[in-house]
C-alpha positions as CSV (number, residue, x, y, z in Angstrom):
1,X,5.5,147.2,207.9
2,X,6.9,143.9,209.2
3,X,8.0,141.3,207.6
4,X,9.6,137.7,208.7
5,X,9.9,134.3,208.3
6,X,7.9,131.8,210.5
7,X,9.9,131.1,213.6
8,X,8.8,128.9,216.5
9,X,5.4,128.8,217.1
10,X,4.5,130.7,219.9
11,X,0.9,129.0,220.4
12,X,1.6,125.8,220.8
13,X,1.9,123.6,223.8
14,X,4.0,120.4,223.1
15,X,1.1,118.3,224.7
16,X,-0.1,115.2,223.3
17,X,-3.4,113.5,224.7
18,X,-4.4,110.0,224.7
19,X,-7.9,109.7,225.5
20,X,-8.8,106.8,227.3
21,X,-12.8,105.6,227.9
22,X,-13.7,106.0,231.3
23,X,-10.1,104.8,232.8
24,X,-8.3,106.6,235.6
25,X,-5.8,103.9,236.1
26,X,-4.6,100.1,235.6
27,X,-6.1,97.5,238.3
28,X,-3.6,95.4,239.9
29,X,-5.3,93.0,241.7
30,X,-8.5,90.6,240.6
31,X,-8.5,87.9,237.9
32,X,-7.6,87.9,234.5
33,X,-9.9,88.3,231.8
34,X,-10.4,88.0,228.2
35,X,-10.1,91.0,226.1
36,X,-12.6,91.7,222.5
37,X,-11.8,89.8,219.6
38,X,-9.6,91.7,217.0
39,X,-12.8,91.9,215.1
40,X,-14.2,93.4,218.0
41,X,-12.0,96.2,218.9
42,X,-12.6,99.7,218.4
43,X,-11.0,102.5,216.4
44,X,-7.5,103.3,217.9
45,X,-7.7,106.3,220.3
46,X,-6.7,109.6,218.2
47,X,-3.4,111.6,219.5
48,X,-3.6,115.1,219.5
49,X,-2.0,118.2,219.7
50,X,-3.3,120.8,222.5
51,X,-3.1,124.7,221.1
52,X,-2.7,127.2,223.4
53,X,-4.6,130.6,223.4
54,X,-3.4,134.3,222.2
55,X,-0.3,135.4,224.7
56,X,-0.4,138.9,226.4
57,X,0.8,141.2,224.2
58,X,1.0,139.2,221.3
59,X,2.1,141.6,217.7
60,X,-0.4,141.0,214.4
61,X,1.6,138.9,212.7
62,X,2.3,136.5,216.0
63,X,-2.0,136.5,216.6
64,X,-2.0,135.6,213.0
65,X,0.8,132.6,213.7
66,X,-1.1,132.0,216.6
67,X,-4.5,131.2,214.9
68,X,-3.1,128.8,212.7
69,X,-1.1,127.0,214.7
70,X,-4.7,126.7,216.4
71,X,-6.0,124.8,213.6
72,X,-4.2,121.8,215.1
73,X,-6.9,121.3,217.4
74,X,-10.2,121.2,216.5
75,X,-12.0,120.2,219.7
76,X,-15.3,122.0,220.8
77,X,-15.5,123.1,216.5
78,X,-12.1,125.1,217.1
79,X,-12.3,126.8,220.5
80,X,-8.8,127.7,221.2
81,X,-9.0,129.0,217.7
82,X,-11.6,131.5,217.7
83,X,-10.3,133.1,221.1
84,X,-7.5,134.9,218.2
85,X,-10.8,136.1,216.5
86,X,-12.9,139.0,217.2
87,X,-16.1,138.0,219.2
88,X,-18.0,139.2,215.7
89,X,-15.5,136.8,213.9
90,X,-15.5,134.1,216.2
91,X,-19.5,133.7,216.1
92,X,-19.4,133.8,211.9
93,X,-16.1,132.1,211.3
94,X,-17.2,128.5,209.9
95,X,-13.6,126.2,210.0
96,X,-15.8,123.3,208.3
97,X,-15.7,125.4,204.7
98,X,-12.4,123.6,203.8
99,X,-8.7,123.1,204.1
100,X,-5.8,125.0,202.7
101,X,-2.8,122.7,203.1
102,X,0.7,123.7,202.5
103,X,4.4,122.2,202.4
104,X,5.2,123.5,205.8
105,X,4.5,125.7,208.4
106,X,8.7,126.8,208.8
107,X,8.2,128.2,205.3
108,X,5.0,130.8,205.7
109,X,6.2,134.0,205.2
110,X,3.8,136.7,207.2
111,X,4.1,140.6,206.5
112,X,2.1,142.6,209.0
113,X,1.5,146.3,207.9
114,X,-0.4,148.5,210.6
115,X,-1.6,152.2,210.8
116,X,0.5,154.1,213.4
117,X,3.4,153.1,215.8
118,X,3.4,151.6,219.1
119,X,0.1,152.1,221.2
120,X,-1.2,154.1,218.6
121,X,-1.7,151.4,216.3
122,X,-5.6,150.5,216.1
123,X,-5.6,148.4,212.9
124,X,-4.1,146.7,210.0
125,X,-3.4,143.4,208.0
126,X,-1.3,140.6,207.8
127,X,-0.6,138.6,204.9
128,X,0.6,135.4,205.0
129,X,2.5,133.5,201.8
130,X,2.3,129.7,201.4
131,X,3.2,127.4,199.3
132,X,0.1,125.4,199.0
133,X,0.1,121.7,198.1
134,X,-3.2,120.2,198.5
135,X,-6.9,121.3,199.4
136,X,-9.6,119.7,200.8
137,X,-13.0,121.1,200.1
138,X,-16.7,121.3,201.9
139,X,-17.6,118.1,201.3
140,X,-14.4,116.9,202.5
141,X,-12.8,116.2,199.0
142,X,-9.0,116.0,198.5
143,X,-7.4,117.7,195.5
144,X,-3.6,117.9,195.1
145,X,-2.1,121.0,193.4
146,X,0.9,121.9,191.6
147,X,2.7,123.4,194.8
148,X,1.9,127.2,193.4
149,X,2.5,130.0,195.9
150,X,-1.1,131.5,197.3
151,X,-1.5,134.8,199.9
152,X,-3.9,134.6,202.2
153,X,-4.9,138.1,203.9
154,X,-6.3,138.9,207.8
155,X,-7.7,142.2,208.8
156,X,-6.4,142.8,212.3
157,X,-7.7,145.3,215.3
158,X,-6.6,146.1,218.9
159,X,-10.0,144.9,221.6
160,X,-10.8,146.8,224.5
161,X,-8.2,145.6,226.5
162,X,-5.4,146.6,223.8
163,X,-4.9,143.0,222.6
164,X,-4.5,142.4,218.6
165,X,-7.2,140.4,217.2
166,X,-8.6,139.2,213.8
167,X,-11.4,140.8,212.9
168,X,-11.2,139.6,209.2
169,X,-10.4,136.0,207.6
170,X,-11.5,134.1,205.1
171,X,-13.6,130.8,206.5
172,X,-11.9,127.5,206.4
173,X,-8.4,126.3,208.3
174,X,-4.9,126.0,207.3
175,X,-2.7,123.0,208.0
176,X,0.7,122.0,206.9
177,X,1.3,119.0,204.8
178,X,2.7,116.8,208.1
179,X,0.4,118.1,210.6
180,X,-3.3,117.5,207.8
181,X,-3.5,113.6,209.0
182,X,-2.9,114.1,212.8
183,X,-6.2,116.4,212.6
184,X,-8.2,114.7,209.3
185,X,-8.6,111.1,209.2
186,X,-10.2,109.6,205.6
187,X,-13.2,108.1,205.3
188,X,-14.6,106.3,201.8
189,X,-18.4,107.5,201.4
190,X,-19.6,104.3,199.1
191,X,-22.5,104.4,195.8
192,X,-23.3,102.3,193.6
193,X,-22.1,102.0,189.6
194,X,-25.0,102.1,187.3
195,X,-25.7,98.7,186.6
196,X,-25.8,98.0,191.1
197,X,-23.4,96.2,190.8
198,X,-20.5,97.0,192.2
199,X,-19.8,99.7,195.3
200,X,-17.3,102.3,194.6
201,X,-15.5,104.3,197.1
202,X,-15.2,107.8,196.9
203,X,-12.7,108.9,200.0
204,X,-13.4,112.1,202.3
205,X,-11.7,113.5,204.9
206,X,-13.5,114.8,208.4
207,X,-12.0,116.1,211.4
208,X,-11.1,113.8,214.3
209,X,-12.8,113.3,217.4
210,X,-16.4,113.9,215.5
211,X,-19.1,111.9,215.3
212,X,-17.9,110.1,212.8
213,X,-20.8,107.9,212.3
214,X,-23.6,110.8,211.8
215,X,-21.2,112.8,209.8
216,X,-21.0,109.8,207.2
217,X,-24.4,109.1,207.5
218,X,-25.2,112.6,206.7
219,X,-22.6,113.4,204.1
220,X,-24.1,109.7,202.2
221,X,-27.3,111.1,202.5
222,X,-27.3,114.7,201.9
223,X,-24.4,114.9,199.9
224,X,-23.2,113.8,196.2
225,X,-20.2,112.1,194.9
226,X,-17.4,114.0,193.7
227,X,-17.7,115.6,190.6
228,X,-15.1,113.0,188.5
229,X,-17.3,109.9,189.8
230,X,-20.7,111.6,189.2
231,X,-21.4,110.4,185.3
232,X,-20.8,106.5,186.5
233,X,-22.0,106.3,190.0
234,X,-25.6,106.6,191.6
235,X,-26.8,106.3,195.2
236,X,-30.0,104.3,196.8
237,X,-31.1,106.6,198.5
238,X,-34.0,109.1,196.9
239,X,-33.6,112.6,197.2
240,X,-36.6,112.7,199.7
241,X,-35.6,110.4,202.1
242,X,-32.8,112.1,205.1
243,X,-31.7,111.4,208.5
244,X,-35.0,112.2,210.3
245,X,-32.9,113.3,213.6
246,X,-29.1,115.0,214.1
247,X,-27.3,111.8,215.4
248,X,-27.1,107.9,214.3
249,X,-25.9,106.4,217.6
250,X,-24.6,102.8,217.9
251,X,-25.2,100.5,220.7
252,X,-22.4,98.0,222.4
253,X,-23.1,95.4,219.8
254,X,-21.7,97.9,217.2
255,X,-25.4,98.5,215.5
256,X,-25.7,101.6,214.1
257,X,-29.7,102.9,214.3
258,X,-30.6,105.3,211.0
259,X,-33.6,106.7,211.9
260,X,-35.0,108.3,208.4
261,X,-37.7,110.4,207.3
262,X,-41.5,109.8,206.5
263,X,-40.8,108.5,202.6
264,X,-38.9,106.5,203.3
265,X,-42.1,104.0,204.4
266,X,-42.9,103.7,200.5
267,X,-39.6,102.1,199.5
268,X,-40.0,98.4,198.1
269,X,-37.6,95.8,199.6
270,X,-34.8,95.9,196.5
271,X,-34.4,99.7,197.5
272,X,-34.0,99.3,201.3
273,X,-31.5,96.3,200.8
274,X,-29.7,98.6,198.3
275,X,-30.1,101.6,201.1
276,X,-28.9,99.4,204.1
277,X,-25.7,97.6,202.1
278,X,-24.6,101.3,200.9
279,X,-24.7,102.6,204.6
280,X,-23.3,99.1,206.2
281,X,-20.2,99.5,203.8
282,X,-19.2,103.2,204.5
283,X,-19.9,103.4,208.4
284,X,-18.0,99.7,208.7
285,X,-14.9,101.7,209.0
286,X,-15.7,103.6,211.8
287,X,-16.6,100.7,213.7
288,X,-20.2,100.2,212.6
289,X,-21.0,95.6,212.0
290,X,-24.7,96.5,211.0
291,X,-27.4,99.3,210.6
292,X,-31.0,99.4,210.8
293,X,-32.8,101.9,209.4
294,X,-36.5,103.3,211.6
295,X,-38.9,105.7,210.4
296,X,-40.7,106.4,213.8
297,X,-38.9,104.1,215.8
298,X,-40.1,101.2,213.7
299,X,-37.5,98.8,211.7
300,X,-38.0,98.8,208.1
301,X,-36.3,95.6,208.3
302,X,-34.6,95.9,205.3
303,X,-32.2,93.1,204.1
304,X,-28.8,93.3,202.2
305,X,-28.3,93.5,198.9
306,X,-26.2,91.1,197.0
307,X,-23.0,93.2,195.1
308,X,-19.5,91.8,193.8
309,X,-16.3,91.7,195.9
310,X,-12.6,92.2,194.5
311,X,-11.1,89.6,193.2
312,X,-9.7,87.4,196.2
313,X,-5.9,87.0,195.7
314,X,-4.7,84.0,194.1
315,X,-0.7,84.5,193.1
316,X,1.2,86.5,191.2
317,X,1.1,86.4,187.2
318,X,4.5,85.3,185.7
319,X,6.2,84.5,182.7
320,X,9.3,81.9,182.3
321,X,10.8,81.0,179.5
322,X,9.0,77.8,179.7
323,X,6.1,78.5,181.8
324,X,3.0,80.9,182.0
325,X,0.5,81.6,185.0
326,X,-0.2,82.0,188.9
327,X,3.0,81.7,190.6
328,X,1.8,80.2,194.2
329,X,3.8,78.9,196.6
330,X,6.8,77.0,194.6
331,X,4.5,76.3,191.8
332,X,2.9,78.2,188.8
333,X,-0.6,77.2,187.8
334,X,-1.1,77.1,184.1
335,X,-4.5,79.1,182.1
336,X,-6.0,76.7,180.1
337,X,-6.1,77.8,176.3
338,X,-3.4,80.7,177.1
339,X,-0.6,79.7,178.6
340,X,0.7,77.3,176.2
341,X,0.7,80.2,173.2
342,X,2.3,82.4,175.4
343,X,5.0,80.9,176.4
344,X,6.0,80.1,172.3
345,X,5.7,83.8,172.4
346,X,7.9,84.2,175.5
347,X,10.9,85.7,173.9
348,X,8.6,88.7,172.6
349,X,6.1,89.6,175.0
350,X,6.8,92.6,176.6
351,X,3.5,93.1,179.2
352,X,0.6,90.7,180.0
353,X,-2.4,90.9,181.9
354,X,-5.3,88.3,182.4
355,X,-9.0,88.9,182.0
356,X,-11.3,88.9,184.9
357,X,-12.6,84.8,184.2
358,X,-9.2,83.8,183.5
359,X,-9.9,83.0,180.2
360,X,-8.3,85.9,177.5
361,X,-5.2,87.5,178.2
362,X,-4.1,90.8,176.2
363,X,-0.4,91.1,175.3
364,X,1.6,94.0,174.0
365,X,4.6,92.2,172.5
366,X,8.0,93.9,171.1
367,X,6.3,94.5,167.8
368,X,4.5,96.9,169.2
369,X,0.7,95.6,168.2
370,X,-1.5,94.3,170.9
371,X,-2.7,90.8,171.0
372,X,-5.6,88.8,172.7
373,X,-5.2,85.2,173.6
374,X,-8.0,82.8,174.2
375,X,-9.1,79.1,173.7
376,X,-5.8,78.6,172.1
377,X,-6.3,81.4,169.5
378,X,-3.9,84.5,169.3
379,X,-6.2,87.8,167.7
380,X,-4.0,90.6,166.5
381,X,-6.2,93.6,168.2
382,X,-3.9,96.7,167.5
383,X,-0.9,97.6,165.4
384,X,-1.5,101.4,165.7
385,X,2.3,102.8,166.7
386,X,3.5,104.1,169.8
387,X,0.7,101.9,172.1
388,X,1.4,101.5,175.6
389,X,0.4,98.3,177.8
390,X,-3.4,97.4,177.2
391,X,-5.4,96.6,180.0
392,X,-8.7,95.0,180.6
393,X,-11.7,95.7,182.5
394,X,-14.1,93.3,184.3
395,X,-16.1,92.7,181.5
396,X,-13.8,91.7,179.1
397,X,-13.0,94.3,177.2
398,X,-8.9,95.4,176.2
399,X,-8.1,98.8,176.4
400,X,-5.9,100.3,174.1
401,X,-3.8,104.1,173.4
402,X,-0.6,104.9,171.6
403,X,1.6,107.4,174.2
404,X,2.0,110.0,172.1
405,X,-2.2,110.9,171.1
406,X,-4.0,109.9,174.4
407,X,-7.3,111.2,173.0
408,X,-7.6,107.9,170.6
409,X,-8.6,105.5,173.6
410,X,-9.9,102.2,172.6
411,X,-11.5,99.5,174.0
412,X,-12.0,96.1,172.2
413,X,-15.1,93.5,171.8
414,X,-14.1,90.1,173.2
415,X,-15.1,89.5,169.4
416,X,-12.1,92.5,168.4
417,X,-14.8,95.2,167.4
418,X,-13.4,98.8,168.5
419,X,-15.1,101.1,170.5
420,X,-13.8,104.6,170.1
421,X,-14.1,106.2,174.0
422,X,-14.9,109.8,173.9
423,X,-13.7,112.4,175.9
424,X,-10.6,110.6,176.8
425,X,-7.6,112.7,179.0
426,X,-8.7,116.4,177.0
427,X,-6.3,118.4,178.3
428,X,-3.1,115.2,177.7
429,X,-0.4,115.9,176.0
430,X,1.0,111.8,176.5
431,X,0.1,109.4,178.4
432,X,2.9,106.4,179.7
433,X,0.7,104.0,181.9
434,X,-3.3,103.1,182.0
435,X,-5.1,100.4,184.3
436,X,-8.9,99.8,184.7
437,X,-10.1,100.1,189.0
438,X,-11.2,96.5,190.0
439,X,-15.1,97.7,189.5
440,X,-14.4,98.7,186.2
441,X,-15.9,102.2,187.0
442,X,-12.4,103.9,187.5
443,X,-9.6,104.3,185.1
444,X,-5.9,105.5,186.4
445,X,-2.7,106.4,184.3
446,X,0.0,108.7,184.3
447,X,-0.1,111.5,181.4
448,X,1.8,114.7,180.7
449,X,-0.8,117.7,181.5
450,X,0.3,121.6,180.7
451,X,4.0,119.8,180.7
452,X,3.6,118.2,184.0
453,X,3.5,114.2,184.8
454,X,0.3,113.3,187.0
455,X,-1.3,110.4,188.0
456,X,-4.7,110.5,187.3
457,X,-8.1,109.5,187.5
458,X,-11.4,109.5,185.5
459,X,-15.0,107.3,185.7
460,X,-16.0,105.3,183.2
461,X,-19.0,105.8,181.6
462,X,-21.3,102.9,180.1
463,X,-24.3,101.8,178.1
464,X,-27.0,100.2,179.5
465,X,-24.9,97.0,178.3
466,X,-22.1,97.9,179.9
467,X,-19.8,99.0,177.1
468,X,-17.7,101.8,177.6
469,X,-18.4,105.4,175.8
470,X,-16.8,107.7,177.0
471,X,-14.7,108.8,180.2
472,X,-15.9,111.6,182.7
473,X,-13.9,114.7,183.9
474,X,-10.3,113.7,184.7
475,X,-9.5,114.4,188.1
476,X,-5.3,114.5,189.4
477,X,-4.5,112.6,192.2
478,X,-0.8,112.9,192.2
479,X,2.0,114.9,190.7
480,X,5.3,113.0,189.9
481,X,8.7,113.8,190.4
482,X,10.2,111.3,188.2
483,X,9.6,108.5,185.3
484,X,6.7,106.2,186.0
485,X,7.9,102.3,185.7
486,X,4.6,101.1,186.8
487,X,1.3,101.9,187.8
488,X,-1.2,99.0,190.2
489,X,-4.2,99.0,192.0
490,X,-4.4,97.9,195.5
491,X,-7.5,97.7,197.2
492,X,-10.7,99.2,195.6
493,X,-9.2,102.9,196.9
494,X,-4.8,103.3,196.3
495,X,-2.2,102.8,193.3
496,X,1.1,102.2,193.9
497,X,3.3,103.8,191.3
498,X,7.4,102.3,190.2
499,X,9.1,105.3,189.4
500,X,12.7,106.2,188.5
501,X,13.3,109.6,190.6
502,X,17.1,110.6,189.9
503,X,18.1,107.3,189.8
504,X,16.7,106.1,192.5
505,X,14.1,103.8,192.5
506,X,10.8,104.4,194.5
507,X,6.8,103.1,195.0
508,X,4.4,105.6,195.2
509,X,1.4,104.1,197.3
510,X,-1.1,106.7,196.4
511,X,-4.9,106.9,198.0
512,X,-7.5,108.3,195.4
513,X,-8.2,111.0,197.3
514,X,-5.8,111.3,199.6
515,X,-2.2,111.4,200.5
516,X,0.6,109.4,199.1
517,X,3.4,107.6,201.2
518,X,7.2,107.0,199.4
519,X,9.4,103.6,199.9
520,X,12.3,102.7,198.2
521,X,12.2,99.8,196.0
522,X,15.3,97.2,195.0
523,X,17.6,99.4,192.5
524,X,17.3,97.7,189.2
525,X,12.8,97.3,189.4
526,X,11.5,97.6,186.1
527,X,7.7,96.5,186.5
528,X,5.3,96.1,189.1
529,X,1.7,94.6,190.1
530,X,-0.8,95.1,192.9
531,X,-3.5,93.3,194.5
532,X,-6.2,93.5,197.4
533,X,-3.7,94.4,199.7
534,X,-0.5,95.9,200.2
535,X,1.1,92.7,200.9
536,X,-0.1,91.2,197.6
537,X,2.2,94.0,195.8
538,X,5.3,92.5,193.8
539,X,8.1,94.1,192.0
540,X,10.4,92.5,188.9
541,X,13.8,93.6,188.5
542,X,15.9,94.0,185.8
543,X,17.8,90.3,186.5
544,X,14.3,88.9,186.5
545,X,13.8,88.1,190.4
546,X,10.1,88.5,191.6
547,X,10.3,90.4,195.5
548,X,7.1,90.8,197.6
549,X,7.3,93.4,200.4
550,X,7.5,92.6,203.9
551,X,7.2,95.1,206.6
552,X,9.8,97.9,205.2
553,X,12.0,96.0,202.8
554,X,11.6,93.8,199.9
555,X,12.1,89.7,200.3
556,X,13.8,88.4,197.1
557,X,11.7,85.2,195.5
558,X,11.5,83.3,192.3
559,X,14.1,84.1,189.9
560,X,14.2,84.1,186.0
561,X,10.9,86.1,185.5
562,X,10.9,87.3,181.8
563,X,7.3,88.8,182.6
564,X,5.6,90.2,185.7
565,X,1.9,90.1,184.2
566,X,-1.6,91.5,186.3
567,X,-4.8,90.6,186.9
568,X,-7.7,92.7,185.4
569,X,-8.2,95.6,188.5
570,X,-4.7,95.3,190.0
């Protein structure tokens, strides 16, 4: 038996590629002209890493290395890869099953144990120990573990020629937490909230180099939503209706041609304008400006349905000790009917956030009850103890849970009749922070699970008037290694989290289904809001200055903020 460390890998060739479209070199003569509009250009050429094949003579445990270094290039559906396998192997092998993704590939620890010594070894296994962080399923879903340790086993066996290959493994690849984006790239797969509405994104991850557009169109058709988005979400596309052929090409003009089976014919024009919208938003990232949809080569000519955007940005909400509102250039804009009775309240409001129309704002002041504001009345909603900062969704309801029981999750009539949500956070010992997705379908916060802090996630599910009832399967997005200050949306698809890690002060911009990115944050932040964009993100500091980011560091603005408030879905 032999056991060691991973070293250097032996497999892999320190070539990077840039693929360029039918370009053997740069003219130098001839006139200048124009280049494609910034609209108009395509996805950024992918960079990747070239894997070499098995070396002569190459022990178990190196083949073993060697494969998985492989899994860093997954041209031709893994080539180089399946030359470690056994021919039977390499034929059955399907790397599409899923990802196993650990911290690193300097800290796999492989242990090869063969039957006899030197030539006489015919056989044996090699077990490899990781310490996995993340997964990524079938269907291309990301889930983030706990960082447990995980074995994963190979059955090994000399060839003809005397070579070690694998003649056993378990389907799917394995990718270190660094090298998982240079090979994946996410995608958001879009469906509809109940009420058609709204689109929500649901983020996958495919290999690079694809084609991306049939994969999405396929995985949109074929496929479901995750499982935590399944209760509040629906598709437009019927269960009878697929891609009638294996590839959805797109022409120069960047019009992406669905050609769909025979049922597709019966489909009234509301369905095909839902159908067309759903596919127009999820291939738009991969270059797509417009699909039509054939059955037979004939254009169903279906239209686009009307849905509701995110809020555009408008400023930042702030409180003064004399002034309430949107904080916009050098001025802040006043709310009619709240700003006046909050800023009597300054002294004691401790959060804020404003509804959706602009016209009701829910406070949590130092108290500890929660308050609505609107047309110049103040409502007491909540005076249970312990509550955190309410939020609001986009249809004017205020949400409210004390820390310490986040199974009693409320959420308030505009006319302050409770609605007691079922099913909220189970398996939640506390919960610190809670904000409502911009489509009102998605809820995030940060609660205490088996002793562990996570960010979180779970769909919202409504009545066929839109009031909440319960909350779907949570689903963790994040763990965290530290105190959360803050939690914001930004986009429809990231949060970005203020947290307090030993001492230090940090944002957390977190995709929903994906990976997370760390940036240090001005050393006294105690609140934070989001936005449409990352540039729309602002942090509040303990002496009360507002910053906004720019590039990688933080550009100091208005001073003598008592209160950084949000908008309902940042």
């Amino acid at each position: 038996m032999t056991r060691r460390r991973r070293g250097l890998p032996i497999a892999l060739l320190t070539v990077f590629t840039v693929l360029l479209s039918a370009c053997a070199g740069l003219p130098t003569t001839g006139e200048v002209k124009s280049g494609l509009a910034l609209s108009d250009v395509d996805l950024p050429p992918d960079i990747s890493q070239i894997a070499a094949g098995p070396l002569e003579g190459a022990s178990p445990d190196e083949i073993v290395e060697g494969f998985l270094d492989a899994a860093l290039t997954p041209a031709d559906g893994w080539k180089t890869a399946r030359e470690f396998l056994s021919p039977d192997l390499a034929e059955t092998w399907r790397p599409g099953a899923g990802v196993t993704i650990d911290s690193g590939a300097a800290a796999r620890e492989f242990t090869a144990d063969v039957s006899g010594v030197g030539d006489e070894a015919q056989e044996g296994d090699v077990r490899v120990l990781l310490d996995q962080t993340a997964s990524v399923n079938e269907f291309g879903a990301y889930t983030e573990l706990s960082g447990d340790t995980s074995v994963v086993s190979f059955e090994v066996a000399k060839n003809d020629d005397g070579e070690w290959r694998i003649t056993v493994a378990s389907d799917g690849i394995i990718l270190d937490a660094e090298a998982f984006p240079q090979v994946y790239r996410s995608y958001a797969l879009h469906f509809y909230d109940q009420g058609w509405t709204h689109l929500v994104p649901d983020v996958r991850w495919y290999p690079r180099r694809g084609q991306i557009t049939t994969t999405l169109t396929q995985a949109l058709l074929s496929g479901a939503p995750s499982p935590w988005l399944v209760p509040a979400v629906r598709s437009a596309f019927p269960s009878d209706v697929s891609l009638a052929r294996d590839s959805v090409p797109v022409d120069t003009d960047k019009v992406a041609t669905v050609e769909l089976t025979q049922p597709a014919l019966s489909l009234d024009a509301t369905a095909l304008s839902r159908m067309r919208t759903q596919l127009e938003e999820t291939l738009r990232p991969a270059g797509v400006t417009e699909v039509r949809m054939t059955v037979n080569g004939r254009d169903l000519n279906a239209g686009r349905a009307t849905i509701e955007s995110p809020r555009a940005e408008t400023g930042t909400v702030v409180l003064t000790d004399s002034e309430f509102g949107l904080y916009l250039g050098d001025e802040i804009a006043s709310y009619p009917g709240i700003s006046a009775e909050l800023v009597e309240l300054a002294a004691s409001v401790v959060s804020v956030e404003v509804a959706a129309d602009d016209a009701r704002a829910a406070v949590l002041l130092n108290d500890g009850g929660v308050y609505t504001l609107a047309d110049g009345n103040v409502d007491r909603l909540d005076n249970r103890p312990g509550l955190i900062e309410p939020t609001m969704d986009p249809y004017g309801y205020t949400w409210t849970v004390p820390s310490s029981n986040p199974h009693a999750l409320t959420a308030w009539q505009p006319d302050v009749v409770p609605l007691e949500i079922a099913n909220a956070f189970p398996d939640a010992s506390s919960i610190s922070h809670l904000r409502i997705g911009p489509d009102g379908v998605r809820v995030a916060a940060v609660a205490t699970i088996g002793g562990q802090r996570w960010l979180v996630v779970a769909a919202i599910i409504r009545d066929q008037d839109r009031a909440p009832t319960e909350l779907g399967p949570v689903h963790t997005v994040a763990q965290l290694d530290g105190d959360a200050l803050g939690v914001s949306w930004v986009g429809d698809d990231s949060l970005s989290v203020l947290m307090d890690s030993d001492g230090n002060r940090v944002v957390l911009t977190q995709a929903v289904g994906g990976t997370g990115l760390f940036a240090a944050a001005p050393d006294t932040s105690i609140s934070i809001s989001g936005g449409s964009t990352p540039s729309a993100v602002r942090i509040l500091d303990a002496e009360g200055v507002l910053f906004a980011q720019r590039g990688t560091t933080w550009q100091m603005g208005l001073a003598d903020v008592l209160v950084l408030g949000t908008h309902t879905g940042q």
